[in-house]
C-alpha positions as CSV (number, residue, x, y, z in Angstrom):
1,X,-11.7,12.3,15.6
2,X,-10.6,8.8,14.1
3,X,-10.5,8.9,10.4
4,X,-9.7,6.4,7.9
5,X,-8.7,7.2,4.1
6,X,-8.9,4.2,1.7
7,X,-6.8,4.4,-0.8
8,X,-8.7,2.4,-3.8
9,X,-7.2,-0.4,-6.3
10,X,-6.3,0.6,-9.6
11,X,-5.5,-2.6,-10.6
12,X,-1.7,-1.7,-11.1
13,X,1.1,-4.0,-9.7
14,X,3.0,-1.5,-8.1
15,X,0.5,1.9,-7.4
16,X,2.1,5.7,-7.6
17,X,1.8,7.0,-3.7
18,X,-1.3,8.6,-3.7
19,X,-0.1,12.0,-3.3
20,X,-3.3,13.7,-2.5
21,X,-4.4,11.8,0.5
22,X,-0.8,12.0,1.8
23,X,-1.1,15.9,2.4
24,X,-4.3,15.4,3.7
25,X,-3.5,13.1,6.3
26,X,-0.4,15.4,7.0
27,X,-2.6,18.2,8.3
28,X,-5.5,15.9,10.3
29,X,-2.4,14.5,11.7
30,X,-1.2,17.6,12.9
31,X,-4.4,19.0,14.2
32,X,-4.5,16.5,16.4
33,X,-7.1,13.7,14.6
34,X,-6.5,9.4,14.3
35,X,-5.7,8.9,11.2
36,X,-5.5,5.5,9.4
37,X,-4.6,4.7,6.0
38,X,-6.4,1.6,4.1
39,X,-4.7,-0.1,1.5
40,X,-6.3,-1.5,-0.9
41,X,-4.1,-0.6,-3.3
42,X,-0.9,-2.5,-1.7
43,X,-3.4,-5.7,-0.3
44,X,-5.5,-5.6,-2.9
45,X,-8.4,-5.8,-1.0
46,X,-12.1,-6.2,-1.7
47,X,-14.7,-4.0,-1.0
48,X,-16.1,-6.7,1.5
49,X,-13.0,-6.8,3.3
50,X,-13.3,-2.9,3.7
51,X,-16.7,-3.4,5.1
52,X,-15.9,-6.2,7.2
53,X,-13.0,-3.6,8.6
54,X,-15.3,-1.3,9.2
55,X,-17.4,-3.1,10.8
56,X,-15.2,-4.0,13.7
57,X,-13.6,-0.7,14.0
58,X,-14.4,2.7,14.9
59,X,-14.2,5.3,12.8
60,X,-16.3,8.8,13.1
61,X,-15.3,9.4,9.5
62,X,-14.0,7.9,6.1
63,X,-12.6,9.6,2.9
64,X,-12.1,8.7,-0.5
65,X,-10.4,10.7,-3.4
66,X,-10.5,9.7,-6.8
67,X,-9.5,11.1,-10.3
68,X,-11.6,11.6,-13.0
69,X,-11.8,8.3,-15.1
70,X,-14.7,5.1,-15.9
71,X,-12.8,2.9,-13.4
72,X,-12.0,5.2,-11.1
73,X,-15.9,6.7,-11.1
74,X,-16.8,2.5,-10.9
75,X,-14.6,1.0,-8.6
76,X,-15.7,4.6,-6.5
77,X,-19.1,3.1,-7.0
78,X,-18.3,0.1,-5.5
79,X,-16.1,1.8,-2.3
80,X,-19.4,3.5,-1.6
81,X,-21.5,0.3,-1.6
82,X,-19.6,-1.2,0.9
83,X,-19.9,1.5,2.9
84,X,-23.4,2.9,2.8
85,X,-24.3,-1.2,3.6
86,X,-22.3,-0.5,7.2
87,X,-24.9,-1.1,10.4
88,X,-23.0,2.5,11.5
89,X,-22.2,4.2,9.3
90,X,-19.2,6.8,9.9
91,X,-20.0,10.3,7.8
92,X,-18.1,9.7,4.1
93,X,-16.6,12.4,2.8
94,X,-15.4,12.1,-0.9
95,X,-12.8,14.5,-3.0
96,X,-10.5,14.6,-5.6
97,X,-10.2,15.6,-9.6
98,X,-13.5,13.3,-10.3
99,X,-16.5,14.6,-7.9
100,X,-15.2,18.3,-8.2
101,X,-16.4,19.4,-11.4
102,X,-19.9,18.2,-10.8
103,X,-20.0,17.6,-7.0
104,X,-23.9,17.0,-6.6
105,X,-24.2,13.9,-9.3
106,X,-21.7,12.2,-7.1
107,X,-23.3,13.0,-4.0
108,X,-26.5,11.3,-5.4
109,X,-24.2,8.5,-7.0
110,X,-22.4,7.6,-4.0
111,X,-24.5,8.7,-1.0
112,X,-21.3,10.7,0.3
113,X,-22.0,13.5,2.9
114,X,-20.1,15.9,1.6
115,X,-17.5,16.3,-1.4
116,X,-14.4,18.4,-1.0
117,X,-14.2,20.3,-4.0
118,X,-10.3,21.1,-5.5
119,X,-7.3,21.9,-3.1
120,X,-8.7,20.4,0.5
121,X,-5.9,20.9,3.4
122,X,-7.6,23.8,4.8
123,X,-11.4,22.7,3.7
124,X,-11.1,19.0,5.3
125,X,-10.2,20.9,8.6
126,X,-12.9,23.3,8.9
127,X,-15.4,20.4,7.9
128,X,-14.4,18.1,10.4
129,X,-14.4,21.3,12.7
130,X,-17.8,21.8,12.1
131,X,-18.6,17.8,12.3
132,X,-17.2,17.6,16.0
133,X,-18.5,20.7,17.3
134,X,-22.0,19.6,15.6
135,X,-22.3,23.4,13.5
136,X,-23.2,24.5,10.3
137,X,-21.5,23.4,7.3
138,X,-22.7,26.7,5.2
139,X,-20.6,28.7,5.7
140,X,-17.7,26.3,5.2
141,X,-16.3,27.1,1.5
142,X,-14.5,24.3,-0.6
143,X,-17.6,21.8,-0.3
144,X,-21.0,20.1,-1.2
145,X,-23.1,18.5,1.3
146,X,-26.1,16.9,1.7
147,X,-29.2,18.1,3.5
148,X,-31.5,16.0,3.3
149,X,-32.8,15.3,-0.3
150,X,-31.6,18.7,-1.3
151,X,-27.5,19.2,-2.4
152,X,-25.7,22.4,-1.2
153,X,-23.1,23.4,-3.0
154,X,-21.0,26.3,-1.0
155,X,-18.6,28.5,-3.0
156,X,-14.9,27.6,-3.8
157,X,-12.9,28.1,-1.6
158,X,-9.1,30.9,-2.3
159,X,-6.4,28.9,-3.3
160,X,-3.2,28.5,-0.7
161,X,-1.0,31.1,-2.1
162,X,2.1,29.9,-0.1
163,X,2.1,26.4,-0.7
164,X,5.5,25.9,1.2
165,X,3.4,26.3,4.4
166,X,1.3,23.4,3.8
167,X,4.3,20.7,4.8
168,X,5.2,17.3,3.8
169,X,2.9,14.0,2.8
170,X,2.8,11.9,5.7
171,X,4.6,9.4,5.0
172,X,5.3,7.4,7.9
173,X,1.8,6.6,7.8
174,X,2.0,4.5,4.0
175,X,3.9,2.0,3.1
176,X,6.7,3.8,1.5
177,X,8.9,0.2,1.1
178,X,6.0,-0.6,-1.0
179,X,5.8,2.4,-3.3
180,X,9.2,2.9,-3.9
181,X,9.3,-0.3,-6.0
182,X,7.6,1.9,-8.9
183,X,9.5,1.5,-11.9
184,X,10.4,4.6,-14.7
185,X,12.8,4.5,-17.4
186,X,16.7,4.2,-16.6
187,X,15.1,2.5,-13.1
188,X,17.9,0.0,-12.5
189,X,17.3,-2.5,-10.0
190,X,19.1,-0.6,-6.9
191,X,16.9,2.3,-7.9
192,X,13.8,3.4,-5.3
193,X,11.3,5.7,-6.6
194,X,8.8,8.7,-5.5
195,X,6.7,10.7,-6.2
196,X,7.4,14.5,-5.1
197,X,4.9,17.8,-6.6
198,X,7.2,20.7,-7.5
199,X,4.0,23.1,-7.8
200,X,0.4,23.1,-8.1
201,X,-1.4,23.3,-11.4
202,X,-0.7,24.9,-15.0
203,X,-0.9,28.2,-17.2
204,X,-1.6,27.0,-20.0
205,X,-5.3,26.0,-20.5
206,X,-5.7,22.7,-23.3
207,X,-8.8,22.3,-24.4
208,X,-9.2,18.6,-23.5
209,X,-7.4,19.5,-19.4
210,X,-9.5,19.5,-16.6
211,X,-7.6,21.0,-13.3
212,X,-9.2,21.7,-10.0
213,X,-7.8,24.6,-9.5
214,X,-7.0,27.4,-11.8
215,X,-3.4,28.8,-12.0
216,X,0.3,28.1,-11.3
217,X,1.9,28.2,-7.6
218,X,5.6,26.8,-7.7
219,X,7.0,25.7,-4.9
220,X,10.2,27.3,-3.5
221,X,13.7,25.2,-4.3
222,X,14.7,25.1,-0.5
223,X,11.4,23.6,-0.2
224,X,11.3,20.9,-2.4
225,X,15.1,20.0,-1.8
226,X,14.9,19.5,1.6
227,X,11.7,17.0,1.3
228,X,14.0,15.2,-1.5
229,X,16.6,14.9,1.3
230,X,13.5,13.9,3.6
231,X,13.1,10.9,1.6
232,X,16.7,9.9,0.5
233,X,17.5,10.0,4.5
234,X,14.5,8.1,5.9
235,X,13.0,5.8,3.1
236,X,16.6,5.3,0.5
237,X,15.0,7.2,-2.3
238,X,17.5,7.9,-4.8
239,X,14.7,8.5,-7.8
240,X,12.1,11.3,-7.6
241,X,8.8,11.7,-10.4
242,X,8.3,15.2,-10.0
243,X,4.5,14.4,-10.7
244,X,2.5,17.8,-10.7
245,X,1.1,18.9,-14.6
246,X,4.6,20.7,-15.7
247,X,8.1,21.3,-13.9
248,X,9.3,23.2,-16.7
249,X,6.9,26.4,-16.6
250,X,9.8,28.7,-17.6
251,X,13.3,28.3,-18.6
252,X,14.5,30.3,-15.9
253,X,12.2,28.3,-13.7
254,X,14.5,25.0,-14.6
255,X,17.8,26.1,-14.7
256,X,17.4,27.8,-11.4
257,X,16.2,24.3,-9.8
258,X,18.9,22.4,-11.7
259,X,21.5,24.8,-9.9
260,X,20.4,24.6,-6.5
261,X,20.1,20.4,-7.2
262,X,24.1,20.7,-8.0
263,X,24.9,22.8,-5.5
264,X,23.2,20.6,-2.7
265,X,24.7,17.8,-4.4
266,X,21.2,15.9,-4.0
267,X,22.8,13.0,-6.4
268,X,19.3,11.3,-7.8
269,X,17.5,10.9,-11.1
270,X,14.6,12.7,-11.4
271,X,11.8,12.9,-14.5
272,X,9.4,15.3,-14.8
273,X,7.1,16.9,-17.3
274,X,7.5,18.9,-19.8
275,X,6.8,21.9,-22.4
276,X,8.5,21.5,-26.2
277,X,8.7,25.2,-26.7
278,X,10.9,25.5,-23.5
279,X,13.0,22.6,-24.5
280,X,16.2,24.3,-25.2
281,X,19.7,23.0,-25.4
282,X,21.1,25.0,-23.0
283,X,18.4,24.1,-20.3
284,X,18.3,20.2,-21.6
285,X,22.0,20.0,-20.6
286,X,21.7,21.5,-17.5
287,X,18.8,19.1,-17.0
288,X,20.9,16.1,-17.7
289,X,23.6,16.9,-15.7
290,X,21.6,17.8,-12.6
291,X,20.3,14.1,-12.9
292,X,17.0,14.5,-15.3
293,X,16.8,11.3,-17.1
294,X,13.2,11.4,-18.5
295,X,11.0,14.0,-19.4
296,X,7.3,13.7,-20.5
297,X,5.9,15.6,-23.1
298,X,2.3,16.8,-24.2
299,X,2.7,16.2,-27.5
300,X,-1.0,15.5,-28.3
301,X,-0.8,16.0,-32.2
302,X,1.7,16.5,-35.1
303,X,-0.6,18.9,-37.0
304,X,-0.2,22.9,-36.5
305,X,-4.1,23.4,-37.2
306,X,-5.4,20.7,-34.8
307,X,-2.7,21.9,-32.6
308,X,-4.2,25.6,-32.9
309,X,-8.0,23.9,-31.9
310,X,-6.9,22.3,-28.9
311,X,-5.3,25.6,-27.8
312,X,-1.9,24.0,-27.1
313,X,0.2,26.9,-27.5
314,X,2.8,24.5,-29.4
315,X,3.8,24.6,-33.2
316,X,5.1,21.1,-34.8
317,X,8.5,23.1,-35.6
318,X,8.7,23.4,-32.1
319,X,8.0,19.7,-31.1
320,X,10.5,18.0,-33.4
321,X,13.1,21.0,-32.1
322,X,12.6,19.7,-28.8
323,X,12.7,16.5,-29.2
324,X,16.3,16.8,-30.8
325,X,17.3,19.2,-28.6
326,X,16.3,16.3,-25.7
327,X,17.8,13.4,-27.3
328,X,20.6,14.6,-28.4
329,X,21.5,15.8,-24.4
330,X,21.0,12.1,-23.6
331,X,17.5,12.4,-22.1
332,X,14.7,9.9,-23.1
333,X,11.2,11.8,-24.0
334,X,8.5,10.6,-23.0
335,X,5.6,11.2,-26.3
336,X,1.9,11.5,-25.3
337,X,-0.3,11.7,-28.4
338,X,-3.8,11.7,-28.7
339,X,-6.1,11.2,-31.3
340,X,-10.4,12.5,-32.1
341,X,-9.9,16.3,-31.2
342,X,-11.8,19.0,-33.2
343,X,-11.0,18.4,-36.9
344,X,-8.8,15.6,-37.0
345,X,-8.8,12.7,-39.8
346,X,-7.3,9.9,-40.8
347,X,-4.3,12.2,-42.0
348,X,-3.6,14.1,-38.8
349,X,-3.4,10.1,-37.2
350,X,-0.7,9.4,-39.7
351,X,1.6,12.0,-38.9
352,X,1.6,11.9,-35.3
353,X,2.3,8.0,-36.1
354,X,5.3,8.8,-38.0
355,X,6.6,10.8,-35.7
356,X,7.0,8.5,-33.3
357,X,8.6,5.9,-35.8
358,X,11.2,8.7,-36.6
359,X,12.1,9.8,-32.7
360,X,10.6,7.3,-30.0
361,X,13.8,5.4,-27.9
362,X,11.7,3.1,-26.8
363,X,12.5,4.2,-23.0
364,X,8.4,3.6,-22.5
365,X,6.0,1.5,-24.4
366,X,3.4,4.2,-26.2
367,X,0.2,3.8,-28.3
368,X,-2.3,6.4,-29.1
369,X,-5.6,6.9,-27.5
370,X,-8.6,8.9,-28.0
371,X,-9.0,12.7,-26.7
372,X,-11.4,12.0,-23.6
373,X,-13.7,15.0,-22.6
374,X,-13.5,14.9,-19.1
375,X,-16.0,16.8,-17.1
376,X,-14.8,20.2,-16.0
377,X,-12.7,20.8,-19.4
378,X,-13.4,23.4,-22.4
379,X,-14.1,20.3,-24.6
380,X,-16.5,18.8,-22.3
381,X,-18.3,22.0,-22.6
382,X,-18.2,22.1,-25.7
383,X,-19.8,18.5,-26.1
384,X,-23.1,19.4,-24.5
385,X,-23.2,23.1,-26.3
386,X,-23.3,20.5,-29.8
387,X,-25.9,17.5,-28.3
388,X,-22.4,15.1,-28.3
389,X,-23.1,15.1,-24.4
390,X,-26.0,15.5,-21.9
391,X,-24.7,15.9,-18.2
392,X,-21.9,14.1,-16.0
393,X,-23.9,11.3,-15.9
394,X,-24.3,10.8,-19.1
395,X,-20.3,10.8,-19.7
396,X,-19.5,8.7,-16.8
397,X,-22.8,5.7,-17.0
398,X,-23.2,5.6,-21.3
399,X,-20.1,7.3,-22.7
400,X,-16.7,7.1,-20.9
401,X,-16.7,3.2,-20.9
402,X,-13.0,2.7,-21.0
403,X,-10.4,5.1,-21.6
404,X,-9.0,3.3,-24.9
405,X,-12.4,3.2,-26.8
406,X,-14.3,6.9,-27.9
407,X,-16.1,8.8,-25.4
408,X,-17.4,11.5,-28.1
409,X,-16.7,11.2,-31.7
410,X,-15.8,14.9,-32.8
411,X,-14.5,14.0,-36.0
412,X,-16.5,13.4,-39.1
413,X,-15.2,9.5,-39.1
414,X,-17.5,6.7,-38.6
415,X,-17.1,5.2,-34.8
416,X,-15.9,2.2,-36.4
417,X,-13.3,3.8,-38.9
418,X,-12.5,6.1,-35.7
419,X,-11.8,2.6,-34.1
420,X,-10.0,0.6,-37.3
421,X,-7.7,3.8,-37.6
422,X,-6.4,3.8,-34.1
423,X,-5.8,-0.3,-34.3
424,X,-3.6,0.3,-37.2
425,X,-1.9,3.1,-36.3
426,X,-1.4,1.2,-32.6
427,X,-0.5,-2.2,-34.8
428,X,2.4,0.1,-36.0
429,X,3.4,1.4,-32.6
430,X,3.5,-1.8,-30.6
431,X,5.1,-3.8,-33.8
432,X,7.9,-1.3,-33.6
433,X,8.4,-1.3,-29.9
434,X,9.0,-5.0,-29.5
435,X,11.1,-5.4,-32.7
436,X,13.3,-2.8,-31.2
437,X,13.4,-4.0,-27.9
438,X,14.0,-7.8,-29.6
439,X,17.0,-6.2,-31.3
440,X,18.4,-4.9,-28.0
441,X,17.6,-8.4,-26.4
442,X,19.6,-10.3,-29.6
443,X,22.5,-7.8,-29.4
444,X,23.1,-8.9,-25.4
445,X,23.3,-12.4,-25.8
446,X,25.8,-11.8,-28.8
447,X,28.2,-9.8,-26.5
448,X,27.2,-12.9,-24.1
449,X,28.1,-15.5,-26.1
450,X,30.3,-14.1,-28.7
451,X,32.6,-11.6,-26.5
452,X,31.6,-13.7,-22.5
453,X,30.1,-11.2,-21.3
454,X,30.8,-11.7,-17.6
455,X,28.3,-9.4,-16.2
456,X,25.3,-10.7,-18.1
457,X,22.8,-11.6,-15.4
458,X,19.8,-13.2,-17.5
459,X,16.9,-11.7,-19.9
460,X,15.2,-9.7,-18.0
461,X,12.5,-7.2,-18.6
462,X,12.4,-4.2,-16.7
């Protein structure tokens, strides 16, 4: 069958290679289907230009996957338009963290034919099986369909429990020159970036996460090591983003990983992300000198009791002993605070503020949003179960508007305090940021001017 995956426009300048859709082209590709990626992302194109393509091409099927999120759910919105308008129309198959937790409100939204709910490799098969050989899809697990007016929603489908058999992103079908230009901190110029997934999903269980699946599968180090050599070889990849929810799920975990990148001598940066309370010296060393130069932390707050509501499983002793423990073994943290959970104030804003005064290197511009109850996550339950929230579509067409402002209010602060809080505290944040990096700007044309710096090449920003 000829199938064609758009990958949408975020509105970024350089996109993150969209993972997802890279696996699943892998195995359509190697069952024998046409597969054809659209960039929208990379052209920027419009969703006319996707319908004129359409148009004068042939496709028997097109697919989608979005994350949860208002633009994501709108510009999805607009993907579908062009598509339903087609004179033939191939069948549209949608996926992805944002139709899975509620698959039959975006089958009504978007007019899809089916939604592939959580891990698809194996599901996306047996679908299109079923398409070609014009059979049921009821018995298919993994998806929603439309029959009709009605919505069937079949039961999950058992996670892949050896995810080492599912193979490599295809990526001689994207344009890898294109993504590779992403930029992290301590990128230098010479540096090419991408993204790799050390493991699927996450024990721990936030109250404000949403995850597809439930659980932790890690993949094996001969595994990930020889895609990393996959992409230094063919695409000059000397910078990976290990992307998936948490690299570090154990210490043992790490420092196994860190001595198999030594021993191959694999020779890149990396970043990945993070847990404070397996931060330890011993594994932050190893860390740094297997070529870890970021890691990115779920900080969230800087208060033990709000800390003990969002079921983070961290302590604020633990958080500031990690983040010492990182910067002082020459790694930048990355510091992801949110602000609105259950209880907070005013108060609980403050010290998660002057926190990041105290510790942030400035390695990534940060401000503080509000929590967002995405659909699918303890906290989004827990909206509806108080009247905060209706349904999915009351979170995704009246309250998830943009991802700065308040979805649900769940602290006892007016919306507009809720809102003059978070300007200060980001006034503070962003004030800080650019007087340090001014500093660091002043100091270089000093050892320009005042020592001749002969390597200076200009002021430049990234």
């Amino acid at each position: 069958m000829r199938i064609l995956l758009v990958i949408y426009d975020n509105g970024a300048y350089i996109h993150c290679f969209p993972q997802g859709l890279g696996y699943i082209a892998a195995v359509l590709s190697q069952k024998g289907h046409y597969v054809e990626i659209y960039n929208q992302d990379y052209f920027h194109y419009s969703e006319a230009h996707l319908k004129e393509y359409l148009e004068k091409s042939d496709f028997d099927v097109v697919g989608v996957s979005v994350i949860a999120g208002y633009y994501q759910y709108r510009k999805l919105l607009k993907i579908s338009g062009a598509i339903n308008d087609l004179r033939k129309r191939p069948f549209y198959i949608i996926g992805g963290h944002g139709p899975t937790p509620d698959p039959g409100f975006f089958l009504l939204k978007t007019q899809a034919d089916a939604v592939v709910m959580g891990e698809g490799e194996q599901t996306i098969v047996e679908l299109l099986n079923a398409l070609r050989d014009k059979t049921t899809f009821s018995k298919i697990q993994g998806i929603a369909y439309r029959e009709g007016k009605n919505v069937v929603i079949n039961p999950r489908r058992a996670l892949i429990h050896d995810i080492d058999s599912i193979g490599f992103p295809a990526y001689e079908l994207f344009p890898i020159q294109y993504y590779r230009l992403l930029r992290m901190p301590h990128a230098q110029s010479d540096d090419f970036v991408m993204t790799v997934l050390s493991g699927r999903g996450c024990n721990f269980k936030c109250n404000f996460c949403y995850r597809m699946d439930e659980g932790l599968r890690i993949r094996s180090n001969a595994n990930i090591i020889e895609e990393i050599v996959l992409l230094k070889k063919d695409y000059g990849i000397n910078y990976i983003i290990f992307a998936d929810e948490l690299l570090m799920t154990s210490p043992q975990r790490t420092i196994e990983l860190c001595n198999d990148f030594l021993k191959k001598k694999l020779s890149v940066k990396w970043s990945c992300c993070g847990r404070l309370n397996f931060a330890q010296p011993e594994v932050l060393k190893l860390m740094k000198k297997a070529g870890c130069v970021f890691i990115n932390y779920g900080i969230e707050a800087m208060d033990n009791r709000i800390l003990r509501n969002m079921n983070k499983a961290l302590t604020t002793d633990q958080i500031t002993r990690g983040i010492e423990a990182t910067l002082k073994a020459g790694i930048s943290p990355g510091y992801n605070i949110i602000f609105g959970n259950i209880g907070e104030n005013k108060e609980t804003l403050s010290k998660g503020v002057e926190f990041l005064l105290k510790y942030d290197d400035c390695s990534q511009m940060r401000t503080i949003r509000p929590v967002t109850p995405y659909p699918g996550s303890p906290l989004y339950y827990y909206a509806i179960e108080k009247g905060l929230l209706k349904d999915c579509e009351d979170f995704y067409e009246n309250k998830h508007v943009n991802s700065d402002l308040l979805t649900i209010n769940f602290t006892e602060l007016s919306d507009e305090d809720f809102h003059r809080s978070l300007l200060e505290a980001n006034t503070l944040l962003l004030k800080n940021y650019f007087n340090k990096k001014c500093k660091a700007l002043i100091s270089e044309a000093q050892d320009l001017y005042l020592k001749k710096n002969k390597d200076f090449r200009g002021f430049r920003q990234t």
